[in-house]
DOMAR-58513 format. One record per residue (C-alpha): x, y, z. Coordinates in Angstrom, 2 decimals. Last residue first. Layout:
REM residues N
       x       y       z
       X       Y       Z
...
***
This chain:
REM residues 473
       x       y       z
   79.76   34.66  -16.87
   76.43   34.53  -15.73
   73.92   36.14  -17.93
   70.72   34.17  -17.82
   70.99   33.42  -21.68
   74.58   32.88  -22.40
   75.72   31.36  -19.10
   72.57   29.10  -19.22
   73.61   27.57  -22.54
   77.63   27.38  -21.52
   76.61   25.79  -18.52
   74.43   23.11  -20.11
   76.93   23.13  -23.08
   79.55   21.60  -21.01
   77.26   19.83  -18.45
   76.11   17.47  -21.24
   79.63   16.97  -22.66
   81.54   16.58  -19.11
   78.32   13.73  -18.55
   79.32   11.37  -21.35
   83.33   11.93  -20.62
   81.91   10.22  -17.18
   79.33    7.97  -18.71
   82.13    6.40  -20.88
   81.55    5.70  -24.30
   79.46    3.10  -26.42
   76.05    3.48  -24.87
   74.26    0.42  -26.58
   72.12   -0.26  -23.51
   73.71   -3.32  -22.02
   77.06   -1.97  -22.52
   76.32    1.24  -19.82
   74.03   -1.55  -18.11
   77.41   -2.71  -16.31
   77.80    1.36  -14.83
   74.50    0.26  -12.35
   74.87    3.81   -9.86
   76.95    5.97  -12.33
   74.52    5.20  -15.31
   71.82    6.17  -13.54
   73.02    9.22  -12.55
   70.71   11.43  -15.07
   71.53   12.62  -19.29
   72.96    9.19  -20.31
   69.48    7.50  -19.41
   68.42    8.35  -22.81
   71.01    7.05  -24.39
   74.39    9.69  -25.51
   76.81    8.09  -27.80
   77.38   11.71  -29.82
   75.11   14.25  -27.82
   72.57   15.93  -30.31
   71.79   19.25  -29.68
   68.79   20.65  -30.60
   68.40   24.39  -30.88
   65.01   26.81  -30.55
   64.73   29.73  -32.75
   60.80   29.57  -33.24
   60.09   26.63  -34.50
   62.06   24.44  -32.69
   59.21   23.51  -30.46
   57.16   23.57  -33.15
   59.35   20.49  -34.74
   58.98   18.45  -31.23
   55.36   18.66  -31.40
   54.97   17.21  -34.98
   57.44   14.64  -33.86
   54.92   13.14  -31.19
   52.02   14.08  -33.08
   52.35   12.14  -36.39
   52.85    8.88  -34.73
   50.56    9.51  -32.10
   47.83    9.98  -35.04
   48.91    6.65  -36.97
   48.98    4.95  -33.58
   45.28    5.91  -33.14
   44.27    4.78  -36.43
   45.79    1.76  -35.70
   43.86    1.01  -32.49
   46.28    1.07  -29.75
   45.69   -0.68  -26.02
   49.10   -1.89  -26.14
   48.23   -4.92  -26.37
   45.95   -4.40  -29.18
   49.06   -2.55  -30.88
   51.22   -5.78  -30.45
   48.54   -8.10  -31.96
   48.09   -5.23  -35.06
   51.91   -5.37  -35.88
   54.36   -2.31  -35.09
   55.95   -0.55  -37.96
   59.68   -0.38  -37.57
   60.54   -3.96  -38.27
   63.88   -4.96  -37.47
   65.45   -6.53  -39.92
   68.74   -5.04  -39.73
   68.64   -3.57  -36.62
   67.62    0.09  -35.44
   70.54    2.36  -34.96
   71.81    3.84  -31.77
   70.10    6.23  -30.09
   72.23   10.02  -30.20
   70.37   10.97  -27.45
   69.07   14.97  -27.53
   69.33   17.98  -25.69
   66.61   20.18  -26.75
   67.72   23.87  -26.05
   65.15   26.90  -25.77
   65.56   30.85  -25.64
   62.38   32.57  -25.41
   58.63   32.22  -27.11
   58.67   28.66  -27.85
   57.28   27.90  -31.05
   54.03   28.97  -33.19
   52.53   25.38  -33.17
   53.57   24.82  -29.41
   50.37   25.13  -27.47
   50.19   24.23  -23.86
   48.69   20.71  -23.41
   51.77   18.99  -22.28
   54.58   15.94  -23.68
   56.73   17.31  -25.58
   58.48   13.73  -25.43
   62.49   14.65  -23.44
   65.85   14.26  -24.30
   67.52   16.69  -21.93
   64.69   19.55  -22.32
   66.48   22.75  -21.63
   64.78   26.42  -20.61
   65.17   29.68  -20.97
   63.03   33.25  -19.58
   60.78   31.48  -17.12
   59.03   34.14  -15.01
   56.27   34.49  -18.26
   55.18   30.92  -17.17
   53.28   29.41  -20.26
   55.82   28.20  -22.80
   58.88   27.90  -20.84
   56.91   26.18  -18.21
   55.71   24.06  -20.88
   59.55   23.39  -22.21
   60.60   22.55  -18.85
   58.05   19.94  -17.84
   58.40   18.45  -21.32
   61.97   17.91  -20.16
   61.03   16.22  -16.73
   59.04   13.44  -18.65
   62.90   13.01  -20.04
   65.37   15.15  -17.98
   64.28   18.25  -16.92
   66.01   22.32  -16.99
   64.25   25.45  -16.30
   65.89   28.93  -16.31
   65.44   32.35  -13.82
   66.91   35.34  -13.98
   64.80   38.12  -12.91
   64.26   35.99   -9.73
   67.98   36.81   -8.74
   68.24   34.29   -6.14
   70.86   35.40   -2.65
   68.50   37.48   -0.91
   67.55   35.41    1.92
   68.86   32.23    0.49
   70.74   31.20    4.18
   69.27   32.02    7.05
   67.08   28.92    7.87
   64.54   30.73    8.29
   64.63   32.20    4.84
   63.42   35.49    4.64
   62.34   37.93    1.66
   63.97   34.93   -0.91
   62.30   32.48    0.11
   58.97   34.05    0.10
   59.64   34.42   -3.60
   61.09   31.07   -3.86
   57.74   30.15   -2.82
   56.35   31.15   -5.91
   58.73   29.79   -8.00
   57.85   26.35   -6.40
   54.04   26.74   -6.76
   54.55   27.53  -10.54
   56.50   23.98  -10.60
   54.40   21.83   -9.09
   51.47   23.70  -11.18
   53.61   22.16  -14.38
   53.55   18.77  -12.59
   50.22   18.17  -11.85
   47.47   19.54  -13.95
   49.18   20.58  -17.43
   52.44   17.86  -17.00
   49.67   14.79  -15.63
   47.68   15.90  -18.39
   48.99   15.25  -21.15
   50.42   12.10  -19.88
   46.48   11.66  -19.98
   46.53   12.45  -23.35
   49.29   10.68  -24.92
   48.01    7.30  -23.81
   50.19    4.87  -25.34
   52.42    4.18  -21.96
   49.43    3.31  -20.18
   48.40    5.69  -17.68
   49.80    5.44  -14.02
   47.33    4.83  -10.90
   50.36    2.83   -8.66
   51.79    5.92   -7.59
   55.38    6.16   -7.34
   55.96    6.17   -3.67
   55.00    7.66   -0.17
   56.84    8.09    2.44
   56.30    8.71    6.44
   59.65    9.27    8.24
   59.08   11.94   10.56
   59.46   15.07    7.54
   58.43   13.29    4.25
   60.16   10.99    2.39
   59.26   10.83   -1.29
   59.79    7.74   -3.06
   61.15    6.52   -6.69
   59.22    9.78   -7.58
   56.12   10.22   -9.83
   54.15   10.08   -6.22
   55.50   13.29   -4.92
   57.16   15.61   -7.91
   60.84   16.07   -6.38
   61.77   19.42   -7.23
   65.60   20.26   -7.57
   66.50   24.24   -6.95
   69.73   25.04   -8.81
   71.24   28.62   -8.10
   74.32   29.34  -10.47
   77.42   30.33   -9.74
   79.35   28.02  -11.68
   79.86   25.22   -8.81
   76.48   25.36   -8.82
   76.18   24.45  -12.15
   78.33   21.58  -11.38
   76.52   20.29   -8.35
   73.73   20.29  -10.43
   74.64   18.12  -13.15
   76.58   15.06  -11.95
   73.74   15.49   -9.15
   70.90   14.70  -11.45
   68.55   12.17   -9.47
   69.16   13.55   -6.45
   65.50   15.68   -6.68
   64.43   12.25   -7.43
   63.42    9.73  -10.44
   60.36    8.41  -12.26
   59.43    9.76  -14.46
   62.26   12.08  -14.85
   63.56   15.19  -13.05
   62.40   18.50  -12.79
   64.92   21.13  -12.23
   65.26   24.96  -11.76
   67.68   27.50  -12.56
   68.48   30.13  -10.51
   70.15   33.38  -11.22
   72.43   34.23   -8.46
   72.46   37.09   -5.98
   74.55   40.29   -4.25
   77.78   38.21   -5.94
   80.90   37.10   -4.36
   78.95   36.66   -1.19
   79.27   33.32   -1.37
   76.09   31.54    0.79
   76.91   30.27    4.09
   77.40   26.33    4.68
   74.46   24.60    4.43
   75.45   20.45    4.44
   78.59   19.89    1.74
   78.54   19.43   -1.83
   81.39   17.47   -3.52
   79.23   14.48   -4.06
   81.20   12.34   -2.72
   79.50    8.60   -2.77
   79.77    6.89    0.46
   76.30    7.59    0.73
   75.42    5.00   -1.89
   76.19    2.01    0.01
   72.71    1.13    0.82
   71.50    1.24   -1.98
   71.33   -2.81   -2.73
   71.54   -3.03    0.51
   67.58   -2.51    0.76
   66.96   -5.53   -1.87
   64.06   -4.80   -4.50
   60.95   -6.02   -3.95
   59.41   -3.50   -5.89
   57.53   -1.31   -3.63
   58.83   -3.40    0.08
   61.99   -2.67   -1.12
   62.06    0.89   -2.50
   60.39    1.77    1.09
   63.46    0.11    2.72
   65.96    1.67    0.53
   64.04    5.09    0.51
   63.76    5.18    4.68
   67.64    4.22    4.81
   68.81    6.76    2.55
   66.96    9.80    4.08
   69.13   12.13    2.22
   70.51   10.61   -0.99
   74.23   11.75   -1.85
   74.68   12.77    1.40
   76.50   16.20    2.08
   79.82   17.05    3.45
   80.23   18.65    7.09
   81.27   21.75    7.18
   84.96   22.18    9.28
   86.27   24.81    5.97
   83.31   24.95    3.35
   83.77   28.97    2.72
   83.20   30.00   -0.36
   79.66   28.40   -1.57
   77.41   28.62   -4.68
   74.09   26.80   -4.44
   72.44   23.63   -4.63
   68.68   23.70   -3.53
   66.78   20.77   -2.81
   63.05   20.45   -2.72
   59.87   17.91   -1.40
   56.76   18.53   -2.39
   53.74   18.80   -0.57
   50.07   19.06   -2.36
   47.23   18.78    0.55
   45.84   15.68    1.94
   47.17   16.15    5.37
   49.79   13.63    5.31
   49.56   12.10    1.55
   48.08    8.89    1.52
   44.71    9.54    0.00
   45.98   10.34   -4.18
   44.53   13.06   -5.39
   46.64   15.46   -3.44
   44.53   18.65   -2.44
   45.96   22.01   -4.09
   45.93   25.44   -2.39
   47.85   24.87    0.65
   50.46   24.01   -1.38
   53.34   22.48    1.30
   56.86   22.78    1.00
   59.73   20.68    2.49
   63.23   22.45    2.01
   66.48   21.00    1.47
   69.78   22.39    1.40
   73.18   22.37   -0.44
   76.49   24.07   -0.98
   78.88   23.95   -3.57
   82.95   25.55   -4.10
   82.86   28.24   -6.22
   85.30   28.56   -9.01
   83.64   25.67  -11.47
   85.20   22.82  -12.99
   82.64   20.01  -10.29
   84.96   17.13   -9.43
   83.67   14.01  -10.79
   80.92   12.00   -9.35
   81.48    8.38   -8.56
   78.76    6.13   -7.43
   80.17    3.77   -5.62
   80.56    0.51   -7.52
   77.69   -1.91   -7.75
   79.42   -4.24  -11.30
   82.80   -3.97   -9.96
   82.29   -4.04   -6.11
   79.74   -7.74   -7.60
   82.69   -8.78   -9.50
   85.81   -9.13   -7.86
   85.35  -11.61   -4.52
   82.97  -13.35   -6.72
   85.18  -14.11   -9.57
   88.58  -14.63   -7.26
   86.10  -17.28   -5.65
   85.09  -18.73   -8.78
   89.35  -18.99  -10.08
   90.24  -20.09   -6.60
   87.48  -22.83   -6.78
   88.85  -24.08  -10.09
   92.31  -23.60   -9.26
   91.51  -25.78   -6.10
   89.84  -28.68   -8.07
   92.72  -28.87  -10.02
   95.43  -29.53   -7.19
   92.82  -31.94   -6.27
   92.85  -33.85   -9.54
   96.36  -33.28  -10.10
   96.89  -35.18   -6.09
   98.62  -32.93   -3.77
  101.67  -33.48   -1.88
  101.62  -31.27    1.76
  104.67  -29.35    2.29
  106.44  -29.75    5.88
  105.58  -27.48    8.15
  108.07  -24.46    8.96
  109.33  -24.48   12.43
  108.52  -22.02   14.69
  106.02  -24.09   16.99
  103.47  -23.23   19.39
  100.75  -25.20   17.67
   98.77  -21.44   18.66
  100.87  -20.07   16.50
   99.98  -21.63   12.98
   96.39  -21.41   14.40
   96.03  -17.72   15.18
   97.88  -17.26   11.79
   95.39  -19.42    9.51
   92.65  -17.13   11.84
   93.70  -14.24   10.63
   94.08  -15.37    6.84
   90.42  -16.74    7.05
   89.05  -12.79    8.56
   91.49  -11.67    5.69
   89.99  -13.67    3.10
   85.90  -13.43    4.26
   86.33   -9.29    4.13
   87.51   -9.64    0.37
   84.07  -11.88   -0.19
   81.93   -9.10    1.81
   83.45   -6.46   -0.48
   79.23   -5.65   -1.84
   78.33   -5.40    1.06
   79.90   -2.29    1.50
   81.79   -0.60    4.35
   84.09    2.42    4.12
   86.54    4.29    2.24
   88.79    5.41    4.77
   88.24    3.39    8.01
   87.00    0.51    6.44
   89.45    0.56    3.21
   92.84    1.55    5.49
   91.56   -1.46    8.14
   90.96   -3.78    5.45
   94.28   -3.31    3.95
   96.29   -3.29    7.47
   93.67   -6.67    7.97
   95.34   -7.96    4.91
   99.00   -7.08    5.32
   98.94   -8.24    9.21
   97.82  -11.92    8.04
   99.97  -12.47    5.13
  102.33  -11.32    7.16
  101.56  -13.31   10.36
  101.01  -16.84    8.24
  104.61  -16.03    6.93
  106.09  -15.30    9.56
  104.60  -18.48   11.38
  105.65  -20.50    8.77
  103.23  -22.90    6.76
  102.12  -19.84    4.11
  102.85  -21.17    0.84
  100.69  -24.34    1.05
   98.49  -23.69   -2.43
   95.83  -22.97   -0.80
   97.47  -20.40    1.31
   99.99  -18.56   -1.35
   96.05  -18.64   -3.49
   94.15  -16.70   -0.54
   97.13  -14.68   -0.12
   97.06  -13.03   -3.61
   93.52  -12.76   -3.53
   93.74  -10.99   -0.57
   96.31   -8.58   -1.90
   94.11   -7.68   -4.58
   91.13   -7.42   -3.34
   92.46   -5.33   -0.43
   94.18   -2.92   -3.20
   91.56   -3.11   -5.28
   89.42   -1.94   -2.66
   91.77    0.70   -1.20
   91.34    2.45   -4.87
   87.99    2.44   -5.05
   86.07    0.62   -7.64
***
């Protein structure tokens, strides 16, 4: 929570019980209670901004107004005199203070703002986004404008000069993805509708620093499914290091993809079952890994002439790294594998998931970033039953293969020099945002330390990695 909503919450709280309990009969004191709040709400509106989430705090102080309107439109001074109160009654109004207080407290608590530290770099961060199209590749699925492979991309870069720039959204096209996210999954627009409040510390284009001639890049693929935003906590930080980060959202394995005049399109509903190694296979070999070829290559173009005049001649292509999250992490490690322009790459806790071949290793520099998953039950069986495996779609035979192949593929990985890193009370969903947007499921999902010192870890050695092998200290 932000510090002018505790404040507000606070106060109004404190009024809301003076009130009920018949503390504020005067006029002064009706007026103070009154002009505190609205002072309060006036600070958090105009400063911090509205949420739906305060809606309880906003009821107080628009009750507290109107308990002064009335004390003074009776047009007396006098103080009223005190009201006795039955036990039972004087009960019943601890009882509803005590709800109230819970529901004027929790929900800001449990949907804060997301709240990204400040990045430890030198360079202050700018951003852009791009929307390319692959002329070369038809979309398989029909409701793509124009039927041809488009992605949407954002770039983070290194900045000097943000002086009068305007700061950046945390999610660009909010609106159109809380709306679209609602009518996919039914889930409530306002539900992300505060999220732009978030500071991102990245502001809208400014120039790029010339404290460099250029800057390596690094690119990102996120995880399935997710967004290019999906992994600000990390990209605004290498940025901030003088590093070139260029986030690629993969159309239809995204929460939703806007495209330019509005139209989006979300996760596609033609997904293989979770058990079926090979077509996820596929999806990085056919899809994804050709998102990302298609990407370097237009940061060639880029890089002759940007038309929006800012990247032209600010990547050093020689230096180029790959970074994903999850289904994003096998991304990374194929293009590692099979794209000669890739020369490191980090998989944040990701299935080697892809059809290039791993058996002799990774051929340059490679980091596995890994959860450090809390341990199974006592009594928990390991070994799935045959019921569960039929619903699943598993024979056991099959299972007995996957189960061999999963961490086969993760040991060949390593085979040829690469590291794993484990990150003490890391999940899974430690190494994206997610953790910032619903903080409550931090407890839910047996993290056991704050996302924030969580995050400092993961960017720590993510700079540190890069710095080493794309040369930018």
């Amino acid at each position: 929570m932000r510090l002018f909503e505790i404040l507000l919450i606070v106060l109004n709280l404190f009024f809301l019980t003076l009130l009920a309990f018949g503390r504020l009969r005067s006029k002064r004191s009706a007026a103070l209670a009154a002009a505190v709040s609205l002072t309060a709400i006036s600070l958090h509106l105009a400063l911090e901004g509205y949420r739906f989430q305060m809606w309880p705090a906003y009821v107080i102080s628009a009750v507290l107004a109107i308990h002064a309107a009335v004390r003074f439109s009776r047009g007396s001074s006098s103080v009223q005199p005190p009201v006795k109160r039955s036990k039972l009654r004087r009960t019943g109004i601890t009882a509803f203070l005590l709800v109230y207080s819970l529901l004027t407290a929790l929900p800001p608590f449990a949907l804060p703002v997301p709240s990204f530290e400040k990045p430890t770099g030198s360079y202050n961060v700018g951003t852009v986004q791009y929307h390319w199209i692959d002329p070369s590749r038809k979309e398989t699925y029909e409701n793509v404008p124009g039927n041809n492979r488009a992605l949407n991309v954002q770039i983070w870069y290194p900045a000097d000069h943000t002086e009068g720039v305007p700061a950046a959204p945390y999610v660009a096209d909010l609106p159109v993805i809380a709306e679209a996210l609602g009518k996919q999954y039914g889930i409530p627009k306002q539900l992300f509708s505060y999220f732009n409040l978030a500071k991102t510390y990245a502001y809208q284009e400014p120039p790029v620093s010339k404290r460099e001639t250029a800057y390596p890049v690094i690119v990102f693929s996120h995880g399935f499914p997710g967004g290019r935003y999906t992994n600000t906590f990390q990209t605004v930080e290498l940025a901030s290091h003088g590093f070139i980060v260029v986030a690629v959202e993969h159309t239809l394995s995204s929460f939703t993809t806007v495209f330019p005049g509005g139209h989006y399109i979300g996760l596609s509903p033609n997904q293989p079952k979770p058990s079926d190694i090979p077509a996820w296979d596929d999806i990085i070999d056919k899809v994804w890994l050709n998102d990302i070829r298609f990407v370097l290559d237009r940061l060639e173009d880029l890089n002759r002439r940007d038309d929006k005049k800012l990247l032209t001649g600010a990547l050093d292509l020689s230096r180029i790294g790959m970074l994903g999250h999850s289904f994003g992490g096998a991304n990374a490690a194929q293009a590692l594998l099979l794209d000669q322009r890739v020369k490191a790459a980090i998989n944040m806790d990701g299935t080697f998931f892809g059809k290039g071949d791993l058996s002799r290793g990774l051929p340059r520099p490679f980091l596995l970033m890994s959860s450090d998953l809390p341990p199974q039950p006592a009594g928990a069986s390991a070994e799935p039953t045959d019921s569960q495996l039929a619903a699943a779609g598993l024979t056991r035979e099959l299972f007995d293969k996957q189960l061999r192949q999963i961490p086969l593929r993760k040991q060949e990985a390593l085979r040829n020099g690469g590291k794993e890193l484990i990150i003490p009370h890391a999940t899974h969903l430690s190494f994206c945002d997610f953790y910032l947007w619903f903080p409550m499921m931090v407890w839910t999902n047996g993290q056991t330390e704050d996302p924030h010192r969580t995050h400092r870890t993961i960017n720590k050695a993510t700079v540190a990695f890069f710095e080493e092998h794309l040369g930018q200290k």
